[in-house]
N, CA, C and O atoms as a GROMACS GRO file, in nm:
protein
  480
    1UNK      N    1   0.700  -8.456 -17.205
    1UNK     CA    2   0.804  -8.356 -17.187
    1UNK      C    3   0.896  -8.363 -17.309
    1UNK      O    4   0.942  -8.472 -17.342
    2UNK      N    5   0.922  -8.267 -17.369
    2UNK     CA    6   1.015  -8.222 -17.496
    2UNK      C    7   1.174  -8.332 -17.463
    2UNK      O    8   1.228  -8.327 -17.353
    3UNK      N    9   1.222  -8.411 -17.560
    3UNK     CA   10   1.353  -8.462 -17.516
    3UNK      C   11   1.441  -8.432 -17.456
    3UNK      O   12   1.504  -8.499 -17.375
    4UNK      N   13   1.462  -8.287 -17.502
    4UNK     CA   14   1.594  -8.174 -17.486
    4UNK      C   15   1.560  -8.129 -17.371
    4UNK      O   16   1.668  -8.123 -17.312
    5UNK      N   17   1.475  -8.091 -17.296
    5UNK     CA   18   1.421  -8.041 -17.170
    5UNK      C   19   1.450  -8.153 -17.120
    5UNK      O   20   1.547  -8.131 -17.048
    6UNK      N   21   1.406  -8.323 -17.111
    6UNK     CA   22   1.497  -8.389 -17.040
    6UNK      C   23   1.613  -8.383 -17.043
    6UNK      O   24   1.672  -8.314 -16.961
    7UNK      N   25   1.670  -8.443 -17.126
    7UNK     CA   26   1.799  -8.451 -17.151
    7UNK      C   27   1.868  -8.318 -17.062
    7UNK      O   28   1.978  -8.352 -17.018
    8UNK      N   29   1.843  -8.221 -17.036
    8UNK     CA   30   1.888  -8.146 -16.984
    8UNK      C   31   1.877  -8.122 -16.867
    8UNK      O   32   1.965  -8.066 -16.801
    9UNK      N   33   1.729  -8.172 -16.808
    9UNK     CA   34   1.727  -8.195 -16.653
    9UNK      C   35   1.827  -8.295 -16.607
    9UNK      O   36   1.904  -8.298 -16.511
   10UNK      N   37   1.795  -8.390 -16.722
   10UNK     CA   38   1.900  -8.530 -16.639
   10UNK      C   39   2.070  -8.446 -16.621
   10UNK      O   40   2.138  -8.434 -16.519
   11UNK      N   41   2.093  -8.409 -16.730
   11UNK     CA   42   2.272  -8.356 -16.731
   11UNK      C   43   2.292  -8.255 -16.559
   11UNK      O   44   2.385  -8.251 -16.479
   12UNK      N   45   2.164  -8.189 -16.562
   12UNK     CA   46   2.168  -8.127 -16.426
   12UNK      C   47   2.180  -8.218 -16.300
   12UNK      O   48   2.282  -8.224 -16.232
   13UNK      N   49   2.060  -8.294 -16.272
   13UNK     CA   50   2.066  -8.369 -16.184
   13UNK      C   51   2.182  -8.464 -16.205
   13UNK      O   52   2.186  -8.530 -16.101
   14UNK      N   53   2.292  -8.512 -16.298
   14UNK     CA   54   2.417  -8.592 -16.284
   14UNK      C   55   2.500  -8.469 -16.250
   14UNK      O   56   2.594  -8.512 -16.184
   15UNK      N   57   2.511  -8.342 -16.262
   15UNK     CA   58   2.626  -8.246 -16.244
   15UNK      C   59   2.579  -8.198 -16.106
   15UNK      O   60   2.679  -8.141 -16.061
   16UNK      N   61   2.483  -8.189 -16.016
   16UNK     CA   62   2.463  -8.156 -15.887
   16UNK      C   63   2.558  -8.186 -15.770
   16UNK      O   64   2.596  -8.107 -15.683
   17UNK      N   65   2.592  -8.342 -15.789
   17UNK     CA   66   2.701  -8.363 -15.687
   17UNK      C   67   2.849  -8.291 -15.724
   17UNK      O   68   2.928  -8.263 -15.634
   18UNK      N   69   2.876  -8.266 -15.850
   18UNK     CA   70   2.964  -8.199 -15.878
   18UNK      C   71   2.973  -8.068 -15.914
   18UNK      O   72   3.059  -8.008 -15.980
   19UNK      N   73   2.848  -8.022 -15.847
   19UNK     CA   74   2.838  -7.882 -15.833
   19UNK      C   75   2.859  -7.824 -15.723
   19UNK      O   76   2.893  -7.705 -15.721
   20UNK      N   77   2.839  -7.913 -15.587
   20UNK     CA   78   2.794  -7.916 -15.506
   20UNK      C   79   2.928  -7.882 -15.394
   20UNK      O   80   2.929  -7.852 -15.274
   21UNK      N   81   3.058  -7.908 -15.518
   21UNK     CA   82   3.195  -7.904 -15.401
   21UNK      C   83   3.226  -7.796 -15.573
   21UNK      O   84   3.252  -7.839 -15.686
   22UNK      N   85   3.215  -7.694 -15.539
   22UNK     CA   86   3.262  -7.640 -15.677
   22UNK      C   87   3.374  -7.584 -15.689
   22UNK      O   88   3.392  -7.496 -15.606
   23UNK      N   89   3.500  -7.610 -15.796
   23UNK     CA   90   3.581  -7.576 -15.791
   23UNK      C   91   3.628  -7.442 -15.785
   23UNK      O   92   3.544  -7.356 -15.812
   24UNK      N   93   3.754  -7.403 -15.755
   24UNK     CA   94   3.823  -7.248 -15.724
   24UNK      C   95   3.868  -7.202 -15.856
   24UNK      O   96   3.918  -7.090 -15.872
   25UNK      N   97   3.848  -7.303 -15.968
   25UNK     CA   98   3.896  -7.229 -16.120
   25UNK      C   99   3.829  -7.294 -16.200
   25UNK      O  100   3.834  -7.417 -16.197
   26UNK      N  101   3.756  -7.230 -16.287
   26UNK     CA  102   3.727  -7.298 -16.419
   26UNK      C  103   3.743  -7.359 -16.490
   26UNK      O  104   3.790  -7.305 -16.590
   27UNK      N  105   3.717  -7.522 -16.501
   27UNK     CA  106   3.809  -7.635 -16.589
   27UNK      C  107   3.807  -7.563 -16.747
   27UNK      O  108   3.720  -7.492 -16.796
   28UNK      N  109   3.904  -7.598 -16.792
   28UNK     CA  110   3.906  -7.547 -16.944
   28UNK      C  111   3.814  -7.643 -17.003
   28UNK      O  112   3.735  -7.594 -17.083
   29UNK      N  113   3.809  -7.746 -16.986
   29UNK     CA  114   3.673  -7.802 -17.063
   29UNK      C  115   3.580  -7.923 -17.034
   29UNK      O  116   3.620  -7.977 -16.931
   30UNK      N  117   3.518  -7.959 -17.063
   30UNK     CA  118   3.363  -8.029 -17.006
   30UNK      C  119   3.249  -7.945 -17.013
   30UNK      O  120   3.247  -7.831 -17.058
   31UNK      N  121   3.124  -8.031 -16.952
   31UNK     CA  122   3.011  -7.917 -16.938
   31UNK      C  123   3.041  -7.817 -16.878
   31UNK      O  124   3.016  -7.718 -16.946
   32UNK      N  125   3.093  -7.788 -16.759
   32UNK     CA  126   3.110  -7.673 -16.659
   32UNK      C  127   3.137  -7.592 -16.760
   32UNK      O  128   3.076  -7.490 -16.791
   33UNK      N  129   3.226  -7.636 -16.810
   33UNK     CA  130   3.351  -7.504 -16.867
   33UNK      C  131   3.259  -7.418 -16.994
   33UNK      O  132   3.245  -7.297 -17.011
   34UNK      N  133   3.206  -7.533 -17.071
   34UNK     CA  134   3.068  -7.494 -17.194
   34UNK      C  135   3.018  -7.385 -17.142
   34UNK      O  136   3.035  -7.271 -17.185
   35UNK      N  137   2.926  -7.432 -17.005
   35UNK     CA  138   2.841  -7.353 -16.982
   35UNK      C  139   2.867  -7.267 -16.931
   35UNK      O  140   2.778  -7.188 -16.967
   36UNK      N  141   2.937  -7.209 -16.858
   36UNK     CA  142   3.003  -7.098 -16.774
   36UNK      C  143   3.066  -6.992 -16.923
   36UNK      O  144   3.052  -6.870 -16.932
   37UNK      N  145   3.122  -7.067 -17.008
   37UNK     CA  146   3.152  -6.962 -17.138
   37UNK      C  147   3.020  -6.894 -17.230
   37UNK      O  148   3.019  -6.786 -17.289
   38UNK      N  149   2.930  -6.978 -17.221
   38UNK     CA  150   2.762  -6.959 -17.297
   38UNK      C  151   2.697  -6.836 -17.191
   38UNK      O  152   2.640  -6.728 -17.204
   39UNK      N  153   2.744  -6.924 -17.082
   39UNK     CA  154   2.677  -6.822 -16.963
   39UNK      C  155   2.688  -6.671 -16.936
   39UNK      O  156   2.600  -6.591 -16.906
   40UNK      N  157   2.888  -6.643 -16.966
   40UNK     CA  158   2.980  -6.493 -16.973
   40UNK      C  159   2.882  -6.444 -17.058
   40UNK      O  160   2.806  -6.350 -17.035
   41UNK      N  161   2.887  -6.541 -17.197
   41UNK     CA  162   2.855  -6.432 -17.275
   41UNK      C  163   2.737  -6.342 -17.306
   41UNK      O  164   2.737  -6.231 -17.360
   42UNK      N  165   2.610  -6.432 -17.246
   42UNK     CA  166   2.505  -6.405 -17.229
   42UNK      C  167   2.480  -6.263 -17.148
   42UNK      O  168   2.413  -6.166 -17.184
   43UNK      N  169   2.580  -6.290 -16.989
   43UNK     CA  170   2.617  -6.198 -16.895
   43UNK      C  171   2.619  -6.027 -17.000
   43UNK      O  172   2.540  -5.933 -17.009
   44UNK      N  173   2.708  -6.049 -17.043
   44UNK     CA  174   2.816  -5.947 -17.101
   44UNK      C  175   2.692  -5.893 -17.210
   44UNK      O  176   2.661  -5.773 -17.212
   45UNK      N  177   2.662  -5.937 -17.250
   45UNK     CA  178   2.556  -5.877 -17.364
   45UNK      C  179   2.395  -5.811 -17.314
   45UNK      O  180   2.331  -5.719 -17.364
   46UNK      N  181   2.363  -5.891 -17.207
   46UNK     CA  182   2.262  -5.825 -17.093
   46UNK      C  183   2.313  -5.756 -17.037
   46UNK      O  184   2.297  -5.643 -17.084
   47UNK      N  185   2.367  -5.757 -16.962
   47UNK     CA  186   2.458  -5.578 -16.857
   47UNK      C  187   2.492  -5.520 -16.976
   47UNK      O  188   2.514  -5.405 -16.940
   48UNK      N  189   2.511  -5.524 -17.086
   48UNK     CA  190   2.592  -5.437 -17.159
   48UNK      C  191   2.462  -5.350 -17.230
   48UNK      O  192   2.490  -5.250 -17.297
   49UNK      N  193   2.384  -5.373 -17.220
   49UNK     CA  194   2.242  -5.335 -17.293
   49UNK      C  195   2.174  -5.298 -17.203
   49UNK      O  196   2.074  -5.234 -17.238
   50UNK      N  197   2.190  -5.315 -17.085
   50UNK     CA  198   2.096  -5.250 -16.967
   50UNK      C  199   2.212  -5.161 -16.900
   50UNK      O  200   2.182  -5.136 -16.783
   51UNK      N  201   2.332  -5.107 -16.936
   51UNK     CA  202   2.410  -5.015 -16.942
   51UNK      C  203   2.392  -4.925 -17.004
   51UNK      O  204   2.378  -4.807 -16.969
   52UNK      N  205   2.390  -4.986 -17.133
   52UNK     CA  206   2.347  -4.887 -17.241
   52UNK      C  207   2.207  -4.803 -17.243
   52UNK      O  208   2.202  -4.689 -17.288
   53UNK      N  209   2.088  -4.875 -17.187
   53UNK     CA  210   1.944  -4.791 -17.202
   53UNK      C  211   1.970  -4.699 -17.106
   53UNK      O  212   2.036  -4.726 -17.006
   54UNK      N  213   1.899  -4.537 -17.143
   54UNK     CA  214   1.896  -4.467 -17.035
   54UNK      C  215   1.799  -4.487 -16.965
   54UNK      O  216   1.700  -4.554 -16.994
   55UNK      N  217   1.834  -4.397 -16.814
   55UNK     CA  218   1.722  -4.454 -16.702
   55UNK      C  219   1.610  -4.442 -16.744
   55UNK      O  220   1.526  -4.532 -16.739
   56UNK      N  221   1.590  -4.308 -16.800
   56UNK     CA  222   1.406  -4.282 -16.881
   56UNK      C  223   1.318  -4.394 -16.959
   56UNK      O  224   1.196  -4.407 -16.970
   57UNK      N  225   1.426  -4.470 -17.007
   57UNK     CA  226   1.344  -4.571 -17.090
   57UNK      C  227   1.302  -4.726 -17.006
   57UNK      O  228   1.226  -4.810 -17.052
   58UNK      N  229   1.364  -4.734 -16.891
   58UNK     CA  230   1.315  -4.830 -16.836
   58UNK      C  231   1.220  -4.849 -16.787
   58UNK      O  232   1.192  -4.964 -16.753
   59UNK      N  233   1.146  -4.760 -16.768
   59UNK     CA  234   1.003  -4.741 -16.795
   59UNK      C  235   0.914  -4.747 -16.921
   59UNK      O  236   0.794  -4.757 -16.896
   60UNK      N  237   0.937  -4.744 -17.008
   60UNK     CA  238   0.922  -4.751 -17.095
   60UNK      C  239   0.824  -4.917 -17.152
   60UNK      O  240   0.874  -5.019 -17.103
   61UNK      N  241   0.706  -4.940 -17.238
   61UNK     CA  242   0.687  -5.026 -17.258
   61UNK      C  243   0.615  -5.001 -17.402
   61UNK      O  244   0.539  -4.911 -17.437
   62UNK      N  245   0.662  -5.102 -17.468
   62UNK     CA  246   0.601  -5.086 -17.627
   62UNK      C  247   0.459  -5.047 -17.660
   62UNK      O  248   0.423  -4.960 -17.739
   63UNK      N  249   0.357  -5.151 -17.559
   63UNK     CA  250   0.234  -5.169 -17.563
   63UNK      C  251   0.161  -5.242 -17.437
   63UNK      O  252   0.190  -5.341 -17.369
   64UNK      N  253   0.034  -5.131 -17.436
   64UNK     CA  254   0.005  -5.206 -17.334
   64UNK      C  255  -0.027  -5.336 -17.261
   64UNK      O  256  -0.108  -5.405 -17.324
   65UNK      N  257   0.018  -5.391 -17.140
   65UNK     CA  258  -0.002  -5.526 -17.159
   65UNK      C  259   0.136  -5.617 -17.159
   65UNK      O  260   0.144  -5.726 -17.101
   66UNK      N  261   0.242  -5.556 -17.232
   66UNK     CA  262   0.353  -5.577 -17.226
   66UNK      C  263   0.473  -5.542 -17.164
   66UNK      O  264   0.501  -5.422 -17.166
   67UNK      N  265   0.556  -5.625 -17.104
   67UNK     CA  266   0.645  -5.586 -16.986
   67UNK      C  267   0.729  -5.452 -17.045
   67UNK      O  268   0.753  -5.420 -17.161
   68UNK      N  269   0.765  -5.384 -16.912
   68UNK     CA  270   0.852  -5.263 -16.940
   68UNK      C  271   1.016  -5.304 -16.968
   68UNK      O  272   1.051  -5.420 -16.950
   69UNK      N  273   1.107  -5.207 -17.009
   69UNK     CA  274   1.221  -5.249 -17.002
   69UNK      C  275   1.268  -5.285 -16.904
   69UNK      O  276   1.344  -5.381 -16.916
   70UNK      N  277   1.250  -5.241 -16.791
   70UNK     CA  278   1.310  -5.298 -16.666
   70UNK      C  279   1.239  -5.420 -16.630
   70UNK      O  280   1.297  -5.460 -16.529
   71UNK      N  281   1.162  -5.486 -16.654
   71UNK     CA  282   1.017  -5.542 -16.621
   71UNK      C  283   1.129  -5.672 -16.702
   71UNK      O  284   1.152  -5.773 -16.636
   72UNK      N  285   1.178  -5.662 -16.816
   72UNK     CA  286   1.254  -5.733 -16.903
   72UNK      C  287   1.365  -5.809 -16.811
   72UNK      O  288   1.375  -5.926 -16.772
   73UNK      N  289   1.471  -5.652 -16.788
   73UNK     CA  290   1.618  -5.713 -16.732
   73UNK      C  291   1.542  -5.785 -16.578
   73UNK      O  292   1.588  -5.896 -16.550
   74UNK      N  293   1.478  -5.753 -16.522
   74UNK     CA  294   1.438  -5.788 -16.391
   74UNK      C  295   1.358  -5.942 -16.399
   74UNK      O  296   1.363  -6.025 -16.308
   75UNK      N  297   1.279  -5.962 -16.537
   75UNK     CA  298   1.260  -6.142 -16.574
   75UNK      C  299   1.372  -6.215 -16.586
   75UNK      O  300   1.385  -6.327 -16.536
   76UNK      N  301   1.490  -6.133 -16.677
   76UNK     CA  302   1.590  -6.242 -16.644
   76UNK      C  303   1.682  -6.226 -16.512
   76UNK      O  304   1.759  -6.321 -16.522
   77UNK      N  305   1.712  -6.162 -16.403
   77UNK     CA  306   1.731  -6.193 -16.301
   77UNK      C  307   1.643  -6.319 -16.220
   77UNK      O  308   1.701  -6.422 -16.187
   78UNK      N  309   1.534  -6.304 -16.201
   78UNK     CA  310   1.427  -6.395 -16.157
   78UNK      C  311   1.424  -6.534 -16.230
   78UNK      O  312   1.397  -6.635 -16.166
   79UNK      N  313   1.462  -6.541 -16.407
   79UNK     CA  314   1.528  -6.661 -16.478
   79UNK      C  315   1.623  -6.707 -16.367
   79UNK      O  316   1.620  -6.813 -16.306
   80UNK      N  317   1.714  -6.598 -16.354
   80UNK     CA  318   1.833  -6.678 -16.293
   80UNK      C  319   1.825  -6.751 -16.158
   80UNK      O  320   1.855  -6.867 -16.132
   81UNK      N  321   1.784  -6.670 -16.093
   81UNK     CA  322   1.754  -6.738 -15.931
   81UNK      C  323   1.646  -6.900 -15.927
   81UNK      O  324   1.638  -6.998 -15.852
   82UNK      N  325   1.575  -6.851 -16.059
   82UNK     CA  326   1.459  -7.012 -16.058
   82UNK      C  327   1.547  -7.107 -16.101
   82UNK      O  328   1.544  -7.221 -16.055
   83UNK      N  329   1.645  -7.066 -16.204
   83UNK     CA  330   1.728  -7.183 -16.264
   83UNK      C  331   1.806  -7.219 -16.149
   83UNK      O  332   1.824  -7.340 -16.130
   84UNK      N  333   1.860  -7.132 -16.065
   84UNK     CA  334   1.961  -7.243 -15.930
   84UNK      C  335   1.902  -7.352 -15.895
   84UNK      O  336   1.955  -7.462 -15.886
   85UNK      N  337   1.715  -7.307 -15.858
   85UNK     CA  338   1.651  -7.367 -15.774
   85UNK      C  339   1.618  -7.543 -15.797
   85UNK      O  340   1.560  -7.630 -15.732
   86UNK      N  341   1.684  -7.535 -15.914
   86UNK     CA  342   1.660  -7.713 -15.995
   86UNK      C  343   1.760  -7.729 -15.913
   86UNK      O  344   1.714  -7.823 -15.847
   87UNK      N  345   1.876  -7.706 -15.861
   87UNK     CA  346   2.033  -7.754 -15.811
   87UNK      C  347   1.974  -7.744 -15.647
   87UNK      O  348   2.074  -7.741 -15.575
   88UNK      N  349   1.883  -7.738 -15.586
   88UNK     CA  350   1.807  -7.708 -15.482
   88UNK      C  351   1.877  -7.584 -15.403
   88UNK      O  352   1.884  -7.595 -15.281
   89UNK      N  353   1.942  -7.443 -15.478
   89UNK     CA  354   1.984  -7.331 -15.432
   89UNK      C  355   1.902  -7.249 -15.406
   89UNK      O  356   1.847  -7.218 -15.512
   90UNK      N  357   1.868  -7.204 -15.340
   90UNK     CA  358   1.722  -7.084 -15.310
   90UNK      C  359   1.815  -6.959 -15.319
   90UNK      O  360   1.938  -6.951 -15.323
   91UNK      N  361   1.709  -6.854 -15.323
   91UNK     CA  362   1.739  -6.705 -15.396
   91UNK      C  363   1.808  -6.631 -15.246
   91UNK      O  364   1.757  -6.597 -15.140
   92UNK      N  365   1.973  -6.628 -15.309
   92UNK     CA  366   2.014  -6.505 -15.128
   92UNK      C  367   1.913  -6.455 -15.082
   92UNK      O  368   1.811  -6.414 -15.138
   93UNK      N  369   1.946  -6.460 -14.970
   93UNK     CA  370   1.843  -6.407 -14.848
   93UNK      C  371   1.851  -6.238 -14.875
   93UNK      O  372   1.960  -6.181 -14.860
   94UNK      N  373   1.703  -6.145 -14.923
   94UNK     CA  374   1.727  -6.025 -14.876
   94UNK      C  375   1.700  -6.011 -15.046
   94UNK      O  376   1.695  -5.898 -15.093
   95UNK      N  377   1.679  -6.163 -15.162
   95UNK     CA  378   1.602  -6.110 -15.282
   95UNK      C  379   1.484  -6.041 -15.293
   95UNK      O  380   1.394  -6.069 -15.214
   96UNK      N  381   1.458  -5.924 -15.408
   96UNK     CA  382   1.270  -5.884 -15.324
   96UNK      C  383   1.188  -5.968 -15.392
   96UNK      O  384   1.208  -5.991 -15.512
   97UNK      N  385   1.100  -6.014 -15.335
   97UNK     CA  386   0.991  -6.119 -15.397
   97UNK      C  387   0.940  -6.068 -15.517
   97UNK      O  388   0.882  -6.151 -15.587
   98UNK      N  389   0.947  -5.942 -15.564
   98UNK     CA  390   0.884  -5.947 -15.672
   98UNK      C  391   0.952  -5.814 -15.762
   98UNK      O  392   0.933  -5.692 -15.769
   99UNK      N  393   1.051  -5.925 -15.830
   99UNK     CA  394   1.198  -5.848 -15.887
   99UNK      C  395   1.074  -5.719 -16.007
   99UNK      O  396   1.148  -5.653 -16.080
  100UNK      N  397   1.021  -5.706 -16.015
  100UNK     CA  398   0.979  -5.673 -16.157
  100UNK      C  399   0.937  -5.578 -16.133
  100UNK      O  400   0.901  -5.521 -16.235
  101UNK      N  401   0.912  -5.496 -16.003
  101UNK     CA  402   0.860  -5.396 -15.988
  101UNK      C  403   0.998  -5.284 -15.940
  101UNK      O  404   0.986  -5.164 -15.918
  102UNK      N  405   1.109  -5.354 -15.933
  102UNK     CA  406   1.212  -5.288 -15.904
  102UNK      C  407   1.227  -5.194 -16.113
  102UNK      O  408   1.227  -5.258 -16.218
  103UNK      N  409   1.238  -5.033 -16.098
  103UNK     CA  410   1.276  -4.988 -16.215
  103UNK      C  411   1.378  -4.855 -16.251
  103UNK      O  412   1.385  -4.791 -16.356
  104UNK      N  413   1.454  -4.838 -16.124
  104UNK     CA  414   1.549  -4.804 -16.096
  104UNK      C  415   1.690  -4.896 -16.196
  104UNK      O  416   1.713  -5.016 -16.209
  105UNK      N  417   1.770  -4.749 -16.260
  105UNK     CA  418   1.850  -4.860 -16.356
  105UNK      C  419   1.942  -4.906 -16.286
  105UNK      O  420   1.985  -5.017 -16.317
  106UNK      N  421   2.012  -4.824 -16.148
  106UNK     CA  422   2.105  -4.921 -16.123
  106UNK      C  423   2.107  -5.007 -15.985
  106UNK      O  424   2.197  -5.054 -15.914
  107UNK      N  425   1.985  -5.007 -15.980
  107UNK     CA  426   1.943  -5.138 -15.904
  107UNK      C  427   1.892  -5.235 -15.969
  107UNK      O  428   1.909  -5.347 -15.920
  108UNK      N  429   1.820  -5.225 -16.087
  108UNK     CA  430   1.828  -5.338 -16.172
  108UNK      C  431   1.949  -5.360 -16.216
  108UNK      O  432   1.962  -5.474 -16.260
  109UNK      N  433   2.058  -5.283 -16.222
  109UNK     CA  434   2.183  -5.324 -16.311
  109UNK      C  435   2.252  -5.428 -16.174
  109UNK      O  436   2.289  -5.545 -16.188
  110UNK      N  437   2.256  -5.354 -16.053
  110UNK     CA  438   2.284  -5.451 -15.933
  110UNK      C  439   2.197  -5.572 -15.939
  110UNK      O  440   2.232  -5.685 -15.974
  111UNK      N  441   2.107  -5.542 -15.909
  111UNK     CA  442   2.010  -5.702 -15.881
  111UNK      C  443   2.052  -5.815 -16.038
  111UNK      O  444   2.066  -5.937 -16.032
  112UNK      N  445   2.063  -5.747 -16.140
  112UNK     CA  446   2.103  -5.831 -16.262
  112UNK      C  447   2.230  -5.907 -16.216
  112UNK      O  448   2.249  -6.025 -16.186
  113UNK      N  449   2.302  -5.808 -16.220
  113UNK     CA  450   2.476  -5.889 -16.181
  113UNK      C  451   2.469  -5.978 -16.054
  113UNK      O  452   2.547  -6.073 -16.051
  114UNK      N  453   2.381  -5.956 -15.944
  114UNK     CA  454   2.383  -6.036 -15.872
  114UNK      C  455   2.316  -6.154 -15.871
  114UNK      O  456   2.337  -6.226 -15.773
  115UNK      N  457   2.227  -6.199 -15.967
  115UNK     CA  458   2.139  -6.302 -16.023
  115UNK      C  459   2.246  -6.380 -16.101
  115UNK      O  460   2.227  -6.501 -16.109
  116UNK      N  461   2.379  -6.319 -16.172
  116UNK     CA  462   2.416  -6.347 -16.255
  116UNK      C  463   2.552  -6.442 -16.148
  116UNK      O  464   2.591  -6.556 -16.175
  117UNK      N  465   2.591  -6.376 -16.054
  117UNK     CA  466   2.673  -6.464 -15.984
  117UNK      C  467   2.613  -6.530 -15.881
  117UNK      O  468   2.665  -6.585 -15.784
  118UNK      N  469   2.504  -6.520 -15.910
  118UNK     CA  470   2.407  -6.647 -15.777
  118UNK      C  471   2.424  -6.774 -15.892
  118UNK      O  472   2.451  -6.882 -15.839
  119UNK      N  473   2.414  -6.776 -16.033
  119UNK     CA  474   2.402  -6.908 -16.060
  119UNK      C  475   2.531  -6.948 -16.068
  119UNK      O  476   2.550  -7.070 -16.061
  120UNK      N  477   2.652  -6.855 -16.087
  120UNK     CA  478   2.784  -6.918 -16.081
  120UNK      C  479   2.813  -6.992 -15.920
  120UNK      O  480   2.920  -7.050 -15.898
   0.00000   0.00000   0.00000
């Protein structure tokens, strides 16, 4: 296994118990605080780009074989819900099993934002 891929499971599995009672405000700094700022910004630049495409193009795919635009924002929703699942959080009840076929923009723009505060 790659170092950094440990190293990063372990930082998870030591931050679980202290995830686990999570605070009502954002410490200004430590890991939490790192990652929750890495995290916004990530947020903010995905919704802001799946705002921006019109609905027509989310259908849309370069080549065949290769995921569509929505096929895209809807992998990283599904990123998000697998990444809780290391913290042993399972996906809200009422996720659809198979985000990728959703290509509606603003239900992908919903299902995005809500992937996005499932890992907060």
């Amino acid at each position: 296994m790659n170092r950094s891929i440990a190293a990063l499971l372990l930082a998870i599995a030591v931050a679980v118990p202290a995830l686990a009672e999570r605070p009502k405000t954002t410490p200004a700094n430590g890991f939490r605080a790192e990652f929750l700022a890495n995290f916004d910004d990530v947020q903010s630049k995905i919704v802001s780009l799946a705002q921006a495409v019109p609905p027509k193009v989310y259908a849309w795919r370069p080549a065949k074989g290769v995921r569509s635009t929505s096929e895209v924002f809807m992998h990283v929703a599904g990123g998000n819900y697998f990444l809780a699942t290391f913290l042993g959080v399972q996906p809200p009840k009422g996720t659809p099993q198979d985000l990728e076929k959703i290509i509606d923009k603003q239900k992908v723009l919903a299902e995005l934002k809500r992937s996005f505060d499932h890992v907060r």
